[in-house]
N, C-alpha and C positions, 0 to 999 in steps of 0.2 A: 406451315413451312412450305418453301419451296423447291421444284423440282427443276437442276440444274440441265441444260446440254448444251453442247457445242456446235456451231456451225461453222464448216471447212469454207472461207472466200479464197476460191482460185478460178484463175481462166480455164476457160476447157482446154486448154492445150498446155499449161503448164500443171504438173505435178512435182513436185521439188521434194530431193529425197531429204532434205534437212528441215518439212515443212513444221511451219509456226501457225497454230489458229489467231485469225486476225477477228473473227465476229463469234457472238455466241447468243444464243435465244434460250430465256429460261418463260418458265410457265410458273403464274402465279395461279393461287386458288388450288393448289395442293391439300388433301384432306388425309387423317391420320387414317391411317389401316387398321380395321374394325377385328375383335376378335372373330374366326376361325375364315379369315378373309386371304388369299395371296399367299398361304403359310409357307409355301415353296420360296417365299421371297425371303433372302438372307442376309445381313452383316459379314463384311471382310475386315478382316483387324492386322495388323502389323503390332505383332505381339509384344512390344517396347514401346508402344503410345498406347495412349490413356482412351483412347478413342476409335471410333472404325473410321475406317477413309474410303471404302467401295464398299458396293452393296453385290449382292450376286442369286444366283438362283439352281433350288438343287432340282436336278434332272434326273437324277437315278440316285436309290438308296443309298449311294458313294462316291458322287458324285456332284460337283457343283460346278457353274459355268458363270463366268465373270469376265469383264475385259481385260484382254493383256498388259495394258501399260498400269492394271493393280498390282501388278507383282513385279514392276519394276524398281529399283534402286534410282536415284537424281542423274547417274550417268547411262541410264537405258540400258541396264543389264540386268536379267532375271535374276530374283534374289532365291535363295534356297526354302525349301518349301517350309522346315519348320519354322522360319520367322514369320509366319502366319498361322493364322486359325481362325474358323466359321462360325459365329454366333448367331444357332440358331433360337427362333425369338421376335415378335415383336416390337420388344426393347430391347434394346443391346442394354441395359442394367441390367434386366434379370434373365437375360437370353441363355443360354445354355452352349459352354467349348465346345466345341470338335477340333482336334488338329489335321493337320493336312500332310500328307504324305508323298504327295508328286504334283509337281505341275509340269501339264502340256501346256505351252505356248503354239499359235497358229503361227504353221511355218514360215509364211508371206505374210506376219506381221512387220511390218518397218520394212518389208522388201519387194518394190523400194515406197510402198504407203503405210499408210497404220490401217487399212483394212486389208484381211478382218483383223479388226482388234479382241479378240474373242483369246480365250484361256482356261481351260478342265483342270478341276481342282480335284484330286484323289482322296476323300478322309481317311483317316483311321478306323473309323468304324461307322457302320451302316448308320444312317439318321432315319425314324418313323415319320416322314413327312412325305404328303402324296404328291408326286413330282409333278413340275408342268411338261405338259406336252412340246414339241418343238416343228417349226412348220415345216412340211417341204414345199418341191417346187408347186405340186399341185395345190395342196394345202393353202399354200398361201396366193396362187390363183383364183381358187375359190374362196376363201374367207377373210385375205386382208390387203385387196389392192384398193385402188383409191377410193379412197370417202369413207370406206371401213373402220367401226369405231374400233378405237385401241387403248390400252391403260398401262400407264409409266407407273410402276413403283419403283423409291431409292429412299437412300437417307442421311439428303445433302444436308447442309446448312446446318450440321450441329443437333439435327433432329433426333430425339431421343428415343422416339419410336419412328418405325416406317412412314412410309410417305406413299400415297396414289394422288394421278389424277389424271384424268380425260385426253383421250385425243383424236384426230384421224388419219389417216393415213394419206400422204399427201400425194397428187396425182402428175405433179413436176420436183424432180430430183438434181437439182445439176449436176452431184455430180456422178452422175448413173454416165454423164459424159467422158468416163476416166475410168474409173471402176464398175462392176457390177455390186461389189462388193456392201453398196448401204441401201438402206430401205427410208424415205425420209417423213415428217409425220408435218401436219399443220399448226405450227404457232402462231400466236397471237401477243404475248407479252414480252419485254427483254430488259434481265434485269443484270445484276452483277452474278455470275458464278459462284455457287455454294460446295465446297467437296463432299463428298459422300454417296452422289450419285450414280457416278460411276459405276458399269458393270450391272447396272442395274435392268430388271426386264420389262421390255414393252409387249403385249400380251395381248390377246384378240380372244374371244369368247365365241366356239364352235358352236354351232348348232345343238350338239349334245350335251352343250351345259359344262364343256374343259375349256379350260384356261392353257393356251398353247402361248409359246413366245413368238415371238417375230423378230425381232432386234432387241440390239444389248448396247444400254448408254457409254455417250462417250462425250464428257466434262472436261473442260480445262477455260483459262484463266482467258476471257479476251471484251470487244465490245463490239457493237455493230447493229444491224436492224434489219434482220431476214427475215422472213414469214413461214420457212424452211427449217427445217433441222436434221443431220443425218444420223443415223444407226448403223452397228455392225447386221447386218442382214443374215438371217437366220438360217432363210432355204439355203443359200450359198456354201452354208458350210454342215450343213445336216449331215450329207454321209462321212463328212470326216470325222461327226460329233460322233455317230454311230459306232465308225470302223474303231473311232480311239477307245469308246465307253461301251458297246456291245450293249447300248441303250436301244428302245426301240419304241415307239410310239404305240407297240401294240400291248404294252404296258401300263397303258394309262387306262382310267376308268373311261365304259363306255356307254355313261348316261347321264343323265341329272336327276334321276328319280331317283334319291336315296332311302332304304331303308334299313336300320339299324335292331340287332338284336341284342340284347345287352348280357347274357348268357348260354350259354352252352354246356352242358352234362353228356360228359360221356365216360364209358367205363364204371366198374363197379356195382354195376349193375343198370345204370345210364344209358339210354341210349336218343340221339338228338335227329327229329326226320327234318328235311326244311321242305317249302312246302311255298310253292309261286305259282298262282293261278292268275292267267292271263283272260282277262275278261272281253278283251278288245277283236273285232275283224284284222289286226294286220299283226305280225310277227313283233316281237318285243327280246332282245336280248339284255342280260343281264349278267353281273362282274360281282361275283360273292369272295370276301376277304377271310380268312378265319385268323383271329389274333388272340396269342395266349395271353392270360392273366397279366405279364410283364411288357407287354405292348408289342413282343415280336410276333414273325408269323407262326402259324399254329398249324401242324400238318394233321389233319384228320385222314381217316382212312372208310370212304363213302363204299357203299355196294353198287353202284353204278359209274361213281364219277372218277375212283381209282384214290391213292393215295396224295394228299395236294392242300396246299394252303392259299391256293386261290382257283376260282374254276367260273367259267364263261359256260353260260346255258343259251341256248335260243330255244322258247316257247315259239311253237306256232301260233296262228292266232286262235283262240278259244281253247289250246293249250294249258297243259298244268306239268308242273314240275314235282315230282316227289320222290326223293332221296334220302336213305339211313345211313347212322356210321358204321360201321362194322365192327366197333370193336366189341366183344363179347363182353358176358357180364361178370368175369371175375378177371378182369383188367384192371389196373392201376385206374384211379380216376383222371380223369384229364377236365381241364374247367377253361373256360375264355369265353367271347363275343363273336361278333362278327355283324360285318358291313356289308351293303350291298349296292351297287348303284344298276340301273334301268333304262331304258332307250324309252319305255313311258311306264303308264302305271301299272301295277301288280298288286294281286291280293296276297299279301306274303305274308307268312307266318312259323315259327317253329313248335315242334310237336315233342313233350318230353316224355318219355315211356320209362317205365321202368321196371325190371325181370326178378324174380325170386332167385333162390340159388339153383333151382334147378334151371335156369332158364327162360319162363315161363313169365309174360307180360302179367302186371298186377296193379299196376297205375299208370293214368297216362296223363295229360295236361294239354293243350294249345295253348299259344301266347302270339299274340301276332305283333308285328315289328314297328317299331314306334319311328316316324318316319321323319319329326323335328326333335332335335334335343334340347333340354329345357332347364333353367336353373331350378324351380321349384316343382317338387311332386309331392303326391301323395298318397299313401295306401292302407290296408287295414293290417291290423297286429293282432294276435292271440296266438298264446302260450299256456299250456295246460301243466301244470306240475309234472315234473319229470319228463318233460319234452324238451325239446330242442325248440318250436315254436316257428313263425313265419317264417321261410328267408328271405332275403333281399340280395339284390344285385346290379353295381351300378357300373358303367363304362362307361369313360371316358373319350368321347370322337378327337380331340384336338391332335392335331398332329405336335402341337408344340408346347401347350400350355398344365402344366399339373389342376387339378379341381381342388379345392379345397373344399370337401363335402361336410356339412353338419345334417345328424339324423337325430331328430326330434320324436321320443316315446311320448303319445298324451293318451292314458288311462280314460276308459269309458268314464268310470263312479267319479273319476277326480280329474277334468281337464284341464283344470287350471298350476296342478303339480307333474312337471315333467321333466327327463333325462334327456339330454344333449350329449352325443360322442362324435366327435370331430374325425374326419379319414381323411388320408390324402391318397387322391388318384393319380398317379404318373400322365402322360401322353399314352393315347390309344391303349390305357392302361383299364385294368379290369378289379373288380373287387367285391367277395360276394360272402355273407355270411347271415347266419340265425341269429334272432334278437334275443336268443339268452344269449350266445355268446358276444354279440355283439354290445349289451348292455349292460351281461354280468345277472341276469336275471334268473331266479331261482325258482318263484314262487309265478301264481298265474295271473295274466293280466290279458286283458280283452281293448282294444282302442285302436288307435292311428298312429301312426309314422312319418312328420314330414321329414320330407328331406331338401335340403338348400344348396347349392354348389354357387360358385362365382366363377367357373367357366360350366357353359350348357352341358348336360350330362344325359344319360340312356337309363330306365332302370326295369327292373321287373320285379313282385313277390310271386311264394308259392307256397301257400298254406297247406300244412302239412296231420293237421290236430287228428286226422282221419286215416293216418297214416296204414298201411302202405298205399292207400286213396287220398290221393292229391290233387290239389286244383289251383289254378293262376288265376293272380289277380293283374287285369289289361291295365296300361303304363298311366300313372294316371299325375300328367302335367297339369299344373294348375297356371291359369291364365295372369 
């Protein structure tokens, strides 16, 4: 499919407050959006059509930012917020509602131009999707003036799923001669207009490995042959994205080294250390997420880092990090994951201790953080009668996509006889259980465990047969 935009033909000296697009440049060689790619990039729907008509992009856990003229009605008046709703998703088939509770419109839309065309969508409730960044003015001095590669996603043309492709940022704008207000990018093809793209984000890749936006598409119906195309420009309206949404760039992940823990034990005698040892001559900062079981955030309570469900560490260089929960050992249990992203690499790892009733440490474990997620694993299994037996524990990284995991028991004496139970994992969702209860198993069994998911998934065991002496089995992806 392709990816639609518009280009403004006017004279540098006229701007007309009644204006009509007379040209428009679309890009062919659009390619579908891969899973756990641009998950920040959204569907807009007009909740009485069958279909999305803009695309959009969320900024902050409650927040999503789209072009203004998607929330218009055919006479140019903002329509009321519930006649829309946000499918977030991939595919708008099986994308997932959010309704929408206020829209800001930008004040100096239509007055007297259509930029910025730009519009803050408020949901109803928070979304698990890691937001894109958004540029300012320095930002986008440094990272996306001209020749700077950039990526359009939308999902004009009928397209079922999202849409990317290629661009750069182009180094003559005309009409940067009239407004500041657009950023314009370098075309090559011009076809006819497809809707859907609109509102959609053009996005530039930091240094650190984020996906920040820079411009928000702007579609409509015309023809002509530019080599140009403009956007609503990003930096231009950042502090009013800011002042509206109380959003803030310092929010975003700040690194590309991701490592992923697929469990956490705390309470009940539980207690979980994490553990980042910086191997390197130069300082490394790092952005740890803690997410409970049902994919929200999860506030632990650390002995150094304070109470928090996300916390920023800088390692010096040859630096190490080591931090405990505090919550004692006859506290409720508390169970989830956690994510981490990195300025570079880390040896990271978590550490599972566990106290008697007095208090008093009696087993411990290291697991270290599985750094790609992967559809197939696999690990060892035994269950000794009257045990509880290995456990396992899998999370889910997708900000959008449920896993539908199958875990596969195969018996040492007999591999070719084996039990399949099927689990579904939400988004950023967590899931962790013993393979008797997991499989219903009573009696003892010694073997393997694959496990399959069809979106990439985290897992760990912790064999237990030795009990209150326990020990992990490292994450074991099969190729």
């Amino acid at each position: 499919m392709t990816l639609v935009l518009a280009l403004l033909l006017l004279a540098p000296t006229q701007f007309p407050t009644n204006l009509r697009y007379d040209a428009i440049a679309q890009i062919e060689g659009g390619s579908t959006v891969r899973s756990g790619e641009f998950e920040f990039a959204v569907w807009i729907k007009n909740r009485v059509r069958p279909n999305p008509h803009c695309t959009g992009s969320v900024i902050a856990p409650r927040w999503v930012m789209t072009a203004a003229h998607c929330m218009e009605a055919s006479n140019q008046t903002i329509l009321f917020a519930f006649a829309f709703e946000v499918l977030i998703g991939r595919s708008h088939a099986s994308a997932r509602s959010v309704l929408i509770e206020r829209i800001i419109v930008h004040e100096d839309f239509r007055n007297p131009v259509i930029y910025p065309d730009v519009a803050l969508l408020e949901l109803s409730e928070p979304v698990a999707v890691e937001p894109v960044g958004l540029l300012d003015m320095e930002d986008e001095r440094r990272y996306a003036s001209a020749g700077a590669d950039a990526v359009l996603i939308g999902g004009g043309g009928g397209a079922h799923s999202l849409q990317q492709a290629p661009f750069t940022i182009a180094s003559t704008c005309p009409l940067r001669a009239v407004t500041d207000q657009v950023v314009c990018i370098n075309t090559t093809s011009r076809r006819n207009p497809e809707p859907g793209d609109s509102g959609g984000p053009l996005v530039v890749q930091l240094p650190n490995g984020r996906w920040t936006q820079a411009g928000i598409t702007k579609g409509d119906e015309v023809g002509g042959s530019f080599n140009v195309a403009p956007l609503t420009r990003i930096a231009t309206v950042h502090d009013w994205i800011v002042e509206q949404t109380g959003t803030s760039d310092q929010e975003q992940p700040v690194g590309d080294h991701a490592y992923y823990f697929p469990h956490l034990a705390v309470g009940a005698g539980w207690q979980t250390a994490m553990i980042y040892v910086n191997h390197a001559d130069e300082a490394v900062t790092c952005q740890t997420s803690f997410i409970a079981s049902n994919g929200t955030p999860l506030s632990l309570s650390m002995q150094d880092g304070g109470t928090l469900s996300e916390r920023t560490d800088h390692l010096p260089p040859r630096g190490t990090l080591y931090d405990r929960t505090n919550v004692g050992p006859s506290a409720d249990t508390v169970s989830g994951w956690a994510h981490a992203n990195c300025t570079a690499p880390v040896k990271a790892s978590l550490l599972y201790r566990y106290h008697d009733q007095e208090g008093q440490p009696v087993g411990e474990a290291s697991v270290p953080a599985m750094a790609v997620p992967a559809t197939r694993l696999v690990t060892f299994a035994q269950k000794q009668a009257m045990t509880t037996g290995t456990g396992i524990a899998v999370a889910n990284p997708s900000q959008v996509e449920s896993a539908y995991v199958a875990f596969t028991v195969r018996p040492r004496e007999t591999p070719g006889r084996w039990v399949t139970v099927h689990k579904s994992v939400g988004p950023r969702s967590h899931a962790a259980f013993t393979i008797a209860d997991l499989f219903g198993l009573i009696y003892s069994v010694v073997g393997s465990i694959e496990i399959t998911s069809d979106v990439p998934v985290v897992s760990l065991s912790i064999n237990t047969e030795a009990w209150p002496s326990f020990g992990s089995l490292p994450p074991g992806a099969v190729d």
